[in-house]
Structure formats: structure tokens, C-alpha cells
C-alpha atoms as one frame of an Amber mdcrd trajectory, in Angstrom:
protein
 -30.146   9.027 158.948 -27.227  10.822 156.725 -27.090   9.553 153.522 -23.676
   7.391 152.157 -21.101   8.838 150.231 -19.003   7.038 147.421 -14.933   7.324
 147.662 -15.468   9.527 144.796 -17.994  11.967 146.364 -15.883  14.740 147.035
 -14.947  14.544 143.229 -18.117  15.208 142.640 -18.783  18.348 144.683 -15.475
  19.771 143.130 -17.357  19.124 139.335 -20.116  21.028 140.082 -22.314  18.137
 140.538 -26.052  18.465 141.206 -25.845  15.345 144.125 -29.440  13.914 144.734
 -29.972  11.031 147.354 -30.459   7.125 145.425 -30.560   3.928 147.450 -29.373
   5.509 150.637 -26.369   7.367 149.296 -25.905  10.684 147.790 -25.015  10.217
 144.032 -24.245  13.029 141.222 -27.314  13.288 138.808 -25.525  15.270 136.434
 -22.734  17.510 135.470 -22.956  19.587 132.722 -26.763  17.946 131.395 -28.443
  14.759 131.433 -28.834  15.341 127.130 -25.146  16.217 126.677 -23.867  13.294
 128.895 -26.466  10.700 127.253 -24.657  11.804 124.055 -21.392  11.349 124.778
 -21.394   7.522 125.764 -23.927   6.786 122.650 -21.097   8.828 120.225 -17.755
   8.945 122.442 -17.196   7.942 125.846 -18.694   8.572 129.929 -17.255   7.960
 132.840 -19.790   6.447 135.336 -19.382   6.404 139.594 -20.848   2.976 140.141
 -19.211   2.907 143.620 -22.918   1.959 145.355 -23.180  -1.016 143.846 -22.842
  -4.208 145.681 -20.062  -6.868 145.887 -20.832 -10.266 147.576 -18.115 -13.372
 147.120 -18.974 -16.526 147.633 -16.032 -19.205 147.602 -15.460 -22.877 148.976
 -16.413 -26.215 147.509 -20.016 -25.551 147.245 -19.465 -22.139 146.045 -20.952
 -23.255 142.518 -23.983 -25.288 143.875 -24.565 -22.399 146.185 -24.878 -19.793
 143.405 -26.713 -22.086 141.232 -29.488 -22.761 144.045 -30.026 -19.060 144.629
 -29.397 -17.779 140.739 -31.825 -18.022 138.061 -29.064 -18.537 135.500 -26.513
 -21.311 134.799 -23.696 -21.044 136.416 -22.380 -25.043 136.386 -19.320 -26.126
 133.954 -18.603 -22.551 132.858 -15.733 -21.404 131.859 -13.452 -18.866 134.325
 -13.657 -15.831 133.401 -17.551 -15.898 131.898 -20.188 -13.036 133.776 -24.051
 -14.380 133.694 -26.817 -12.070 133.968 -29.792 -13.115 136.087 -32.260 -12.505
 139.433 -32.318 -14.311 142.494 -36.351 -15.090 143.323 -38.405 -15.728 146.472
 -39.963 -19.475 146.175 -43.036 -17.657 144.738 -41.017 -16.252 142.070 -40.975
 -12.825 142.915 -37.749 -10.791 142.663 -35.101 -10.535 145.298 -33.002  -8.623
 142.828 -31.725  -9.257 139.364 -27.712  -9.242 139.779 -24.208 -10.315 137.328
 -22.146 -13.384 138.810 -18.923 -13.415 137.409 -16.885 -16.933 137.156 -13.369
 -15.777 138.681 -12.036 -19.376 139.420 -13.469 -22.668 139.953 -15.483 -22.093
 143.454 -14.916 -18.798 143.308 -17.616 -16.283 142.344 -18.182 -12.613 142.638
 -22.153 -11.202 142.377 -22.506  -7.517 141.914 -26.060  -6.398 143.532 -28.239
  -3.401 143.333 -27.625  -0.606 145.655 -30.757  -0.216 147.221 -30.986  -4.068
 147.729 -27.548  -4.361 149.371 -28.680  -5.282 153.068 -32.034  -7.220 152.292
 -29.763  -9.437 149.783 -27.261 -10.113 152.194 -29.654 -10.786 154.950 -30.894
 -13.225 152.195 -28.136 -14.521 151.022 -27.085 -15.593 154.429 -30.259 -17.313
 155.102 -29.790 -19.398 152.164 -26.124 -20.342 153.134 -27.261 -23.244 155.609
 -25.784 -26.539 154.501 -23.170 -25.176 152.344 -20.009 -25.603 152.956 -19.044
 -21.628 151.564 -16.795 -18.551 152.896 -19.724 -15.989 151.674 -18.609 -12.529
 152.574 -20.025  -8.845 152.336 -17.409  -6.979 149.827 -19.369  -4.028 149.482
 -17.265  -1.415 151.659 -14.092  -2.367 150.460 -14.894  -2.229 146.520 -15.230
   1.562 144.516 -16.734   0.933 140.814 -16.209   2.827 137.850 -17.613   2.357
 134.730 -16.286   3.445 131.310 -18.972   3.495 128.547 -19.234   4.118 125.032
 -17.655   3.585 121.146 -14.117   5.362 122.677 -14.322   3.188 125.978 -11.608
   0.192 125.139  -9.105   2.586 124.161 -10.020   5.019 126.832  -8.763   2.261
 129.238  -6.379   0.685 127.168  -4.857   4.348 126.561  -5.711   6.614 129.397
  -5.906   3.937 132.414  -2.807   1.501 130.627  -5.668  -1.326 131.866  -5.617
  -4.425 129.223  -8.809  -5.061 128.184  -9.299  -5.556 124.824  -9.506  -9.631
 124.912 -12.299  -9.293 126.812 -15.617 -10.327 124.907 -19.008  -9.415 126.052
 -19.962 -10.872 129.214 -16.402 -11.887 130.666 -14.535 -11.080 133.223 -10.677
 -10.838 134.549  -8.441  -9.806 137.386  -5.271  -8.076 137.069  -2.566  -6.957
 139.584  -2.276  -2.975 139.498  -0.885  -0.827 142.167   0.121  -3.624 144.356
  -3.785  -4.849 144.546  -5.731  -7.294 142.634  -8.432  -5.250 140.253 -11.390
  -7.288 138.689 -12.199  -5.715 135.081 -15.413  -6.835 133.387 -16.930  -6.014
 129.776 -21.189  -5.799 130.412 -22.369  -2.408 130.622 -25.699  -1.432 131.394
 -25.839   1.277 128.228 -26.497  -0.419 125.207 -22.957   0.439 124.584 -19.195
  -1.016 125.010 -18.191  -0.865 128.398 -15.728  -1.730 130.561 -16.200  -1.950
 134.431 -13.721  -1.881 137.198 -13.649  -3.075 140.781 -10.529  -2.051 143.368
 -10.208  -0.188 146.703 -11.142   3.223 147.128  -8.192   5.145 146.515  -6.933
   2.544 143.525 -10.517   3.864 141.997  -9.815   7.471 143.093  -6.881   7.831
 140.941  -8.207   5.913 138.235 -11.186   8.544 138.278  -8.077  11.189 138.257
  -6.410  10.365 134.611 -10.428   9.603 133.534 -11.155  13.383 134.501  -7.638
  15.199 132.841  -7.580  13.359 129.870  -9.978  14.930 127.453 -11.450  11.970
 125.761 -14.257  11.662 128.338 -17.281  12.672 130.328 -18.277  12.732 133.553
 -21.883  10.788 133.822 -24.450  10.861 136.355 -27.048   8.418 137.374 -29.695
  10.831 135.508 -28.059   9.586 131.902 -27.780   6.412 133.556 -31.330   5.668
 133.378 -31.978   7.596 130.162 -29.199   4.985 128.499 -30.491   1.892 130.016
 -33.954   2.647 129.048 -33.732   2.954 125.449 -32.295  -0.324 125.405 -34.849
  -1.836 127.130 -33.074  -3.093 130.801 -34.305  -3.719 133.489 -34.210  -1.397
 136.793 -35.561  -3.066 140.174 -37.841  -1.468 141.740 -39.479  -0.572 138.201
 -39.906  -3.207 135.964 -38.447  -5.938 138.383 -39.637  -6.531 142.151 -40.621
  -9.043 144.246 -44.452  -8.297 143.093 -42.605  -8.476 139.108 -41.308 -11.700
 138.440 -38.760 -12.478 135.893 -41.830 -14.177 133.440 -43.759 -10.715 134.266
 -40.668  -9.332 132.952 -39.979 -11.031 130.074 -37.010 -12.749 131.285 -37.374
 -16.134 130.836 -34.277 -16.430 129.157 -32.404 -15.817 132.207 -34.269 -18.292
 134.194 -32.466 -22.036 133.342 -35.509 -24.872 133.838 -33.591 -27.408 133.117
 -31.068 -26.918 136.192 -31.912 -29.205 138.862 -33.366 -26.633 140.843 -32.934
 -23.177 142.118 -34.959 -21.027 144.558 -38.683 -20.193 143.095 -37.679 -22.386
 139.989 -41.488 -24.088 140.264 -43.625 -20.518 140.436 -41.982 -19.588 137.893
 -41.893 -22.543 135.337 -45.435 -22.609 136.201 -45.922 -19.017 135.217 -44.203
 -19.806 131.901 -46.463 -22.606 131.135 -49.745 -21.283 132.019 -49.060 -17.842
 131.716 -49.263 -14.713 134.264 -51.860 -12.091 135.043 -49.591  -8.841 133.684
 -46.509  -8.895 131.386 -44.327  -5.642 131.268 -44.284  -3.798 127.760 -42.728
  -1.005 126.038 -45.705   1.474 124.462 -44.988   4.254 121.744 -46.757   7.696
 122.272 -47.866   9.826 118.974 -47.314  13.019 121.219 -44.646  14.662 122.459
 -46.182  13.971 126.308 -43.487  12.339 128.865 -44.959   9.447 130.372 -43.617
   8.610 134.134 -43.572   6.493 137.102 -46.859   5.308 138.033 -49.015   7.106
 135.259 -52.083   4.799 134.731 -52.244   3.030 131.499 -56.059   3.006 129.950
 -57.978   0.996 127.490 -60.611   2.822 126.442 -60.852   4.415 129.284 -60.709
   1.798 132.105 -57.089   1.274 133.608 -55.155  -2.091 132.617 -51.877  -1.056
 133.918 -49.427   1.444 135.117 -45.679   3.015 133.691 -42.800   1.790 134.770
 -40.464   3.578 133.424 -41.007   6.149 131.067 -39.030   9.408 128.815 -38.974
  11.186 125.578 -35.896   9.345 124.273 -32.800  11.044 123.838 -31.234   9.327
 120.761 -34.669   8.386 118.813 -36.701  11.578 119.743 -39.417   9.746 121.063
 -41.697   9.759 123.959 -42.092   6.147 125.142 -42.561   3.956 128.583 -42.234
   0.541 129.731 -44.964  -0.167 131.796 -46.993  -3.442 134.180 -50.195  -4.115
 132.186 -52.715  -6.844 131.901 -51.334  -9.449 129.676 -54.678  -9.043 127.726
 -53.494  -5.888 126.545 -49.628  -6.880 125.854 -49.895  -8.469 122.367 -48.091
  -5.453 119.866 -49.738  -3.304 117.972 -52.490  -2.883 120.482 -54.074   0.351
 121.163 -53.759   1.741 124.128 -53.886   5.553 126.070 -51.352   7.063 128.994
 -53.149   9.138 131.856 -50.648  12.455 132.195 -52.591  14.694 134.849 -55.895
  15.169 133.696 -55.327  14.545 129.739 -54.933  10.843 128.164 -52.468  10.864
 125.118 -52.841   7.778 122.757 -50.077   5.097 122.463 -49.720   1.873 120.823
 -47.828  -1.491 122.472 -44.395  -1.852 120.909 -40.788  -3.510 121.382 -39.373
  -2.871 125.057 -36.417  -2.175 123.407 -36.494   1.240 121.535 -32.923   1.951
 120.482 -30.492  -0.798 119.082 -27.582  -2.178 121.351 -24.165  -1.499 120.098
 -22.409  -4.356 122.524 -18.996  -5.594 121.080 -19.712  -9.292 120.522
């Protein structure tokens, strides 16, 4: 089957692009280098497609008891406007996906999903739905994403895109009227840096992409960077160190998991989990060498395999090579010794902090 292409795939192509295939659609990797592009949203400011992504709204009068039975996260008595940061779990607490809900009204919520999840979570999502009384609708086709990252990025859209942004805090969320449509802006980012993304129809996103690309005071991204910037930070991808093996307690993301809500779906595996404690916890591990850990390297203690990378690079901003990886919680205290299997040589590591470059989120 042909893969999916974003409104802003042709823009691509006429960059220069190198396009790869990710979560059934063909994405740019990179444009002018994965190192250069990395740099410029840590020291300036990148320009992200994020046009894959997801959109799901669910509205009504049980719009908020809805979200809060399917959400991990908090979502009653919140003010409008506020974006949460969560996963939505099978009842034995593994991961459907991990997701943002933003607030936009009272009853009125938008959830931005993973790519690759978009069908199986709205196949879920629907089964859920039974008994509520909810207008829950598939947004995905309709929405284009972009996402503007970096130290530069509020007055890159205050500036370049004449978007108002700059009373948003962290983790909130408005919608504007531009171009005779209504355009949801949000300030999350999934870089460790400021961010700003925004949410309209395709061509509304099209020409927003336009002044982004002939202004000068920003870089084209691809999902290569992407990674590279979420890594160092220490979040999350599914399908790495999420999944519906990896619970949100594997993770270590309790935080986002509210026990003292009534309920919500797979609230009881995982409070359990908490209490008693689970089998393998993901980790971040430090390597003295220059190796590159990846994907499904084994992870060794003294020779016998406790575990496996999830994720793993020689970071770009620290100069270090590092992984996060699934290993048996016996071996995830810090400071423990441990080795990474790269073909047939082990390099030696040691288990520190997932997160191996400080955020620099405006609060």
C-alpha cells in the first residue's frame, strides 16, 4: 500500500529532502543534516512538519468524564485553556499510546495522538464511547501541524507568522481566528526547548510553512533531529520506551498516572505495579566509549543479558554516547555497572539519569 503524504510533502521534495517512510506516511528525515538541524532549535529556531500526528475531539456533556475514564491524567475542574500530558492504558496497564489533551472549553477537548497509533486509537476510542453521551470525532484529515521550536521560536511566530502567542505558558493552549478559520496554538514541544505548535487546514498550514521557509530566522527540521532532540531530554517515543508490553510504571511515569481519580481504564494494574513494584523499569545508561548504542542491542551484566536499548545515540549537544533502554529492575538502581552488546564487542556503561541534557521550557 502507498505510503501517506502530509499537505506539506511537496515542500519537501522542492527542499531537497531525503523522505523516508514513518508510521505509514512518507516524512522528510532531513534537509541539510540531522547535526546542523539539532543545532539550530537547541541555539535558534526549527521548523518541524508534524502534519501525521493525530487529532481526535471529543465534546458533549460527558466529554470530561469520558476523557478522564480513558486518560491517565487529570483532566476534571481544569482550567480552559490548560494541555495535560498522559497515556491511555489497556485494563492491564499496558500502553495504548501516551497522547496531550488540551482543555479548549468546558466539554470540549482536543487529544493529539501518535501517528502510527492513529487507527488502533480510534478503533479504541470508539469502543470506550458506550454510555457516554459524547460527539467523538476523527479530526485527523482535516488538521496540518507545524511546529516551531527553539530560543527564537516566540518571536519567530509572533514576528514572522503575526500569531499571538506570547501569553501562553507551558502546557496551555488557545484558539484564534486567522484566515477566516479557527487555528488552535499550543506551547509543549517535544524538544526540550520553547515551542509553539499549530493546528489549521491544510492550505492555512501551507502558507504558514511559506513565510517559515523565506524568512531567514529558521530551519527546516526533519523527524531524524526530531528524535535526536527528544532523546536527550529524556521523552518518551511509543513503540520504544512506551507500548502496550511498557507500562507507564515500567516507564517511569507515574506522575502522569492520577490514583486518586475515581477511576480510569487500567487504573488497578497499574497502582498495583506502583505498590509492589514491576519486573523491568526503563533507564538511561552512560557509555565510556565512543560506541552508538541502538534499537534492540542487548544490555549485559556480566555477561548474561538483563535487558535491551530502547533508544539509543551519541548525543549531539553533550557529546556523549548514551541509551535508554527495558532492563530488569534489579539492575536499574544508578550507578550500577552494566555492558552494551554492539555486534560482537560489549562496551562498558554505567546506569544514569534518563534525562541527559537539561530542558530549557519557558515556565
Amino acid at each position: 500500500m502507498e505510503n501517506k503524504k502530509t499537505c506539506l510533502y511537496d515542500k519537501h521534495v522542492a527542499l531537497g529532502a531525503l523522505i523516508s517512510p514513518f508510521a505509514g506516511y512518507d516524512m522528510p528525515i532531513q534537509y541539510s543534516g540531522i547535526v546542523d538541524e539539532h543545532n539550530a532549535v537547541r541555539n535558534a529556531c526549527g521548523v518541524f512538519d508534524v502534519s501525521h500526528m493525530g487529532e481526535v475531539t471529543v465534546k458533549g456533556a460527558d466529554a470530561e468524564q469520558y476523557v478522564n475514564h480513558i486518560f491517565t491524567n487529570d483532566v476534571a475542574n481544569a482550567p480552559i485553556g490548560q494541555v495535560f500530558y498522559g497515556m491511555m492504558c489497556y485494563e492491564n496497564g499496558g500502553t495504548v499510546d501516551d497522547l496531550l489533551v488540551y482543555k479548549m472549553a468546558d466539554n470540549d477537548f482536543f487529544l493529539v495522538i501518535n501517528a502510527a497509533n492513529i487507527d488502533k486509537d480510534w478503533a479504541w476510542m470508539q469502543q470506550q464511547a458506550t454510555g457516554f453521551n459524547i460527539d467523538l470525532r476523527n479530526a485527523s484529515d482535516y488538521y496540518g501541524q507545524i511546529a516551531v521550536q527553539g530560543p527564537e521560536a516566540e518571536s519567530v511566530v509572533e514576528e514572522v507568522l503575526a500569531l499571538p502567542c506570547k501569553e501562553l505558558v507551558f502546557y496551555t493552549t488557545k484558539t484564534i481566528e486567522a484566515n477566516g478559520e479557527t487555528v488552535v496554538i499550543s506551547r509543549t514541544g517535544y524538544t526540550g526547548e520553547d515551542g509553539f505548535e499549530i493546528y489549521g487546514s491544510h492550505d492555512f498550514i501551507r502558507t504558514q510553512w511559506d513565510k517559515l521557509m523565506v524568512c531567514g530566522r529558521c530551519k527546516p527540521c526533519g523527524l531524524g533531529c526530531r528524535d535526536t532532540l527528544r532523546f536527550e531530554v529524556g521523552l518518551p517515543l511509543y513503540g520504544d520506551e512506551l507500548s502496550a508490553e511498557i507500562t507507564p510504571v515500567m516507564a517511569g511515569l507515574s506522575m502522569f498516572c492520577k490514583f486518586d481519580k475515581t477511576e480510569f481504564i487500567g487504573k488497578e494494574a497499574l497502582a498495583r505495579q506502583k505498590a509492589e513494584g514491576v519486573s523491568q523499569r526503563v533507564i538511561g545508561i552512560e557509555l565510556a566509549d565512543k560506541a552508538i548504542p541502538r534499537h534492540g542491542y542487548p544490555v549485559l551484566s556480566h555477561g548474561q543479558k538483563v535487558g535491551e536499548v530502547t533508544t539509543g545515540y551519541h548525543t549531539i549537544s553533550t557529546d556523549k554516547s548514551v541509551c535508554m533502554a527495558l532492563v530488569d529492575t534489579a539492575y536499574a538502581k544508578l550507578g550500577t555497572a552494566l555492558e552494551i552488546q554492539i555486534r560482537k564487542k560489549t562496551f562498558p556503561g554505567i546506569v544514569v539519569k534518563k534525562r541527559f541534557y537539561d530542558k530549557h521550557y519557558k515556565k
